[in-house]
C-alpha positions in Angstrom: 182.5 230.7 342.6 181.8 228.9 339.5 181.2 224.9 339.8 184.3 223.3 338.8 182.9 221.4 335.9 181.5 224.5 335.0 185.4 225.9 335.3 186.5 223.1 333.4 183.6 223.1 330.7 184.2 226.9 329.6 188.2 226.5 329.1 187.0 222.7 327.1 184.7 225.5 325.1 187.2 228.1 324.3 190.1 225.7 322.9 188.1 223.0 321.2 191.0 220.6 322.6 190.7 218.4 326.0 194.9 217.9 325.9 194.8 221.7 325.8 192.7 222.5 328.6 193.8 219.8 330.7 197.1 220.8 330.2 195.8 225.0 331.0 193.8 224.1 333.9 196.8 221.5 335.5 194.9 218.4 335.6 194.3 214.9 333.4 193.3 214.6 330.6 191.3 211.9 331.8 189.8 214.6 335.1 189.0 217.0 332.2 186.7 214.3 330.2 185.1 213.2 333.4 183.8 217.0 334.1 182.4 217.4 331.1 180.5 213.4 331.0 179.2 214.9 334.5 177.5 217.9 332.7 176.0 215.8 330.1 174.9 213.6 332.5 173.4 216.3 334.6 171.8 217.9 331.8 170.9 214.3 330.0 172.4 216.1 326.4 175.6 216.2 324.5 178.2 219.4 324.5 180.7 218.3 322.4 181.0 216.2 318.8 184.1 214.6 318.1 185.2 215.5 314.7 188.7 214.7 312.8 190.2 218.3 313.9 188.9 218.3 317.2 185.7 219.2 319.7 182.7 220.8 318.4 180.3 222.3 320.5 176.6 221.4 320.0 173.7 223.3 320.3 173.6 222.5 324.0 177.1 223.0 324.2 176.6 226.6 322.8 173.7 227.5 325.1 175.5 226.4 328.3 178.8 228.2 327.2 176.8 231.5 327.0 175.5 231.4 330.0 177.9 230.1 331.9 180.5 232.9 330.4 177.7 235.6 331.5 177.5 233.5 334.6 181.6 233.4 335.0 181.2 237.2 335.0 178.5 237.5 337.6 181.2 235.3 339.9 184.1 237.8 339.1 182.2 240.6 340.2 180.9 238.8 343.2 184.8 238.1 344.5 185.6 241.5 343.9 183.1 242.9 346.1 183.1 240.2 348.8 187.2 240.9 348.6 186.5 244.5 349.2 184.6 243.9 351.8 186.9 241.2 354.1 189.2 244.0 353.0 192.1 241.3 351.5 193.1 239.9 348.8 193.0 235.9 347.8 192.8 234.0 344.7 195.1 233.5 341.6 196.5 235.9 339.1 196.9 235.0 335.3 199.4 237.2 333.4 200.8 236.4 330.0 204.3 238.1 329.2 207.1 239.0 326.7 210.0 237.0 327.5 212.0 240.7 328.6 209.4 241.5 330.6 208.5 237.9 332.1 211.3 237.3 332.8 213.4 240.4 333.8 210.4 242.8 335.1 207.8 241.0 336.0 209.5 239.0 339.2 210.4 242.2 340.7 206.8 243.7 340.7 204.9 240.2 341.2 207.4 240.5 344.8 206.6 243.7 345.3 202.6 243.2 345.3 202.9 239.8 347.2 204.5 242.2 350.2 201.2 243.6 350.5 199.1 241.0 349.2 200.5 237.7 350.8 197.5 235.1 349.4 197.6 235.6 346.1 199.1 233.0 343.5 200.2 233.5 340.2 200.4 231.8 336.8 202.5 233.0 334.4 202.8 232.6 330.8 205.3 233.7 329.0 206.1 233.7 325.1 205.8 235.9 322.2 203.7 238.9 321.6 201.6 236.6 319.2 201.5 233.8 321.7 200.5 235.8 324.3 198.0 237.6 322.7 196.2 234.3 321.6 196.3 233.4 325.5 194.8 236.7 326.3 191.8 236.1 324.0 191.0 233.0 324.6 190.7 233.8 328.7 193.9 231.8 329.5 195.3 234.6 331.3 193.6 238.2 332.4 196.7 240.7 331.9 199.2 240.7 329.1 202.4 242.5 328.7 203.8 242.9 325.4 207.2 244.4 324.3 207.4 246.3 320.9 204.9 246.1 317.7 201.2 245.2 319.1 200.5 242.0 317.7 196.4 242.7 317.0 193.7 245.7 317.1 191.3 246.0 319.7 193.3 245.3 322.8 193.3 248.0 325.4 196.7 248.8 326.1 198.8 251.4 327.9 202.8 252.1 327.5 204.1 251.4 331.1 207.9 251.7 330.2 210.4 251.3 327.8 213.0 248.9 326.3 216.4 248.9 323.9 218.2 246.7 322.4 221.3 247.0 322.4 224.4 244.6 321.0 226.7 242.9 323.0 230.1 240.7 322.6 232.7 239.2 324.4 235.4 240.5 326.2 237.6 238.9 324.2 235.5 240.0 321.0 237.7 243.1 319.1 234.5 244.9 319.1 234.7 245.2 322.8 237.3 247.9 322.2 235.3 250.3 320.6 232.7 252.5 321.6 230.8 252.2 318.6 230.6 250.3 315.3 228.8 251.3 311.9 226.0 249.8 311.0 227.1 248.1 308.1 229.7 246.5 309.9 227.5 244.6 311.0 227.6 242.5 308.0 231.2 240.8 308.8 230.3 239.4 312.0 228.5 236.1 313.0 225.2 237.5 314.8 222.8 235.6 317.5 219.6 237.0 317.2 216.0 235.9 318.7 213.9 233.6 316.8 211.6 234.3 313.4 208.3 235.7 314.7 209.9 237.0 318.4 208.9 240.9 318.6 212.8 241.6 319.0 213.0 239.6 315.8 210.8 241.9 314.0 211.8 245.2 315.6 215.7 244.1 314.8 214.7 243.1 311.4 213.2 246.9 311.1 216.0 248.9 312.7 218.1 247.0 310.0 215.6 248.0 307.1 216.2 251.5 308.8 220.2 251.2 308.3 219.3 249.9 304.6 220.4 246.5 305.7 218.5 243.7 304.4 218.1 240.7 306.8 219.2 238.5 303.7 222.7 239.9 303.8 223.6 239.3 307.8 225.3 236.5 309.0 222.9 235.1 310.8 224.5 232.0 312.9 221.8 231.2 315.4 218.6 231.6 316.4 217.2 231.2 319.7 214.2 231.4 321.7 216.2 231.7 325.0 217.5 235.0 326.2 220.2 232.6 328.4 221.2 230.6 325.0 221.9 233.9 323.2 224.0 235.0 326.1 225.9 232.0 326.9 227.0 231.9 323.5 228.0 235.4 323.1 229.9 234.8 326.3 231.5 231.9 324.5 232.5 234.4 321.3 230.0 232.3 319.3 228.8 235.5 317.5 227.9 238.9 318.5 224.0 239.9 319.5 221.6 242.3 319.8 219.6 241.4 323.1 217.5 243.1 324.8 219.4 245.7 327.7 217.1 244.9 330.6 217.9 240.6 329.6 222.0 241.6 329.7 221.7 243.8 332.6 223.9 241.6 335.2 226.0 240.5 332.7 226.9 244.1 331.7 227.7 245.4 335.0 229.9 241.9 335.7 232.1 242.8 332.8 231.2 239.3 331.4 229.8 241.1 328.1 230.6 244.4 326.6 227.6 246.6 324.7 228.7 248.0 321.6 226.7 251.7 320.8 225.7 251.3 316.6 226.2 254.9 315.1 223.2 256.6 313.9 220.6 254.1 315.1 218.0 254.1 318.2 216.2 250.5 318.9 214.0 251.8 321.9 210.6 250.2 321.7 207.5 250.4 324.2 206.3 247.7 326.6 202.7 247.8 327.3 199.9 246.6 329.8 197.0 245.4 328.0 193.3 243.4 328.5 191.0 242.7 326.1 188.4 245.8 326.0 185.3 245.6 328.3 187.3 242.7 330.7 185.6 242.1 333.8 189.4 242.2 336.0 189.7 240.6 339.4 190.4 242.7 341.7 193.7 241.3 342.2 194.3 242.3 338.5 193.3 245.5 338.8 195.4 246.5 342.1 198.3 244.4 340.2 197.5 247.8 337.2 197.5 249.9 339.5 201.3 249.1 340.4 201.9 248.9 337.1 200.5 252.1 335.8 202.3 254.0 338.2 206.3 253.5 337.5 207.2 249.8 337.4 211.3 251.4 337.2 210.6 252.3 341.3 210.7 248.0 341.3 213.3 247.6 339.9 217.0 246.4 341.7 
């Protein structure tokens, strides 16, 4: 293992921001700053220079970052094998997650694998694709899972299952007397929809571009960036919604909302497992793939 200066040092390298990494790592600020004054006290140089936007690293600061990332790797490898050979598992998982999958999927298949691999401990992150994806690269977490459009190139990703939206309303909405509405009649209704920048934002905004509606002409009464606003207030016949079918699940089968089918229009989308290529996974990452890859549905309730 990795000093923990040396722990806190690398995350201080990758952000640029000591509130950032203290708030990553679960510590002080003031715990944060101390680790790093012990390394330059150690090594009798300076790693950082304080500048109006932030931490820069020196020259020094560079060097030891290098190694200690090549070092960071050594370590990983180390626990994997020393893991394989005591033949359990310990340590802490990272993952970063969609908000349908973190918060819908993911709970069933982190309980699953703890059944088998009882000292592991997790830390989840969840936002949108673009969020996540910034975690990923910057080493916050070691798996993502992101739902619908990919939001950058060069991650290594897999489809492991997919998604729908589908739109919901009241009971006591009239629409919840239909089977299914056209799409253009979606532009008398108040609609709830997830927040500017969400991945269901953008893959709603397309499947409208798809039914020649322009997002201009809907009558948008809400955004949120909580699944359990969005449904609360459809509940409470503020507007009708397109949601995501795995986030409405319960609520479906209690009667408490009623999905609506939109003629002429499919809004699957892919949820995917990805790493940043060449990752050096713990091995509680990659036996947490492995579950993954297989059918994450066999999970499921």
């Amino acid at each position: 293992m990795l000093d923990y200066r040396a722990e806190v040092f690398i995350h201080v390298a990758r952000c640029l921001n000591i509130t950032q990494a203290a708030r990553d790592l679960y510590i002080s600020q003031p715990a944060v700053t101390t680790a790093i004054q012990k390394l330059e006290e150690y090594y009798a140089v300076k790693l950082f220079l304080r500048k109006s936007w932030g931490l820069e690293l020196t020259p020094a600061g560079v060097l030891l970052y290098r190694h200690l990332k090549e070092l960071k790797k050594t370590s990983t490898s180390l626990e994997n094998e020393m893991m394989k050979l005591k033949g359990t598992l310990h340590g802490k998982l990272s993952i970063g997650a969609a908000p349908t999958f973190g918060n819908y999927i993911l709970p069933h298949l982190l309980g699953h694998f703890s059944k088998s691999h009882p000292e592991i401990s997790y830390n989840l992150y969840i936002g949108n694709n673009t969020q996540v994806y910034a975690s990923l690269k910057e080493g916050k977490i070691e798996l993502a899972f992101l739902v619908g459009i990919l939001p950058g190139k060069g991650l290594v990703s897999r489809k492991i299952m997919k998604d729908e939206l589908v739109l919901v309303a009241s009971p006591h909405h009239p629409w919840s007397a239909r089977e299914s509405i056209n799409g253009n009649e979606l532009l008398s209704q108040p609609l709830i929809l997830r927040e500017k920048g969400s991945s269901s934002r953008k893959d709603m905004e397309e499947a409208f571009a798809e039914m020649g509606l322009s997002s201009e002409e809907l009558i948008v009464i809400a955004d949120f960036n909580s699944f359990e606003a969005i449904k609360q207030s459809v509940q409470a016949n503020l507007g009708v919604a397109l949601i995501s079918r795995w986030a409405v699940k319960d609520e479906l089968e209690q009667g408490q909302l009623n999905c609506i089918r939109i003629k002429g229009i499919n809004l699957t989308r892919d949820i995917y497992a990805a790493t940043m290529p060449k990752a050096r996974l713990t091995e509680p990452a990659s036996r947490f793939l492995q579950i993954v890859y297989k059918n994450p549905g066999n999970f499921l309730p």
